[in-house]
N, C-alpha and C positions, 0 to 999 in steps of 0.2 A: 504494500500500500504506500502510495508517495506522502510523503511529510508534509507537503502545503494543503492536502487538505484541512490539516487543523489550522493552520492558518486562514483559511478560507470561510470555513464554516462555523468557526466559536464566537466570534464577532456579530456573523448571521443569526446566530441562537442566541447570545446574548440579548440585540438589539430586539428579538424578536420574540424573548420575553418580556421582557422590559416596557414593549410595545406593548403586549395584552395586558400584563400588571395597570397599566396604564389607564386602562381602555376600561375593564373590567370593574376596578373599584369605583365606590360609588362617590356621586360627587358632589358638591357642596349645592345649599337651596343657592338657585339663581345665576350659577357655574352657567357660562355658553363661550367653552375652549371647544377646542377641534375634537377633543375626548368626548366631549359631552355629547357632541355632533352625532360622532360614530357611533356611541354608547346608546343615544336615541333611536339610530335606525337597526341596530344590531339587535334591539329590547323592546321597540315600538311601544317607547313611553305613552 
């Protein structure tokens, strides 16, 4: 197996927990960030 894939792909998994952490917690009364956005159409507040 070649070596860059961990280079390649821990950064991708990182970012892309990070991302749903993000996304997923809830968010403050009257929040309207790009989270909240995604968060409403992903939940159909």
């Amino acid at each position: 197996m070649p070596e860059w894939w961990l280079e390649a792909t821990l950064p991708a998994v990182v970012f892309g927990l990070m991302f749903l952490v993000w996304v997923i917690l809830p968010s403050t009364d009257g929040e309207t960030d790009f989270a909240s956005k995604i968060r409403d159409k992903i939940f159909k507040k």
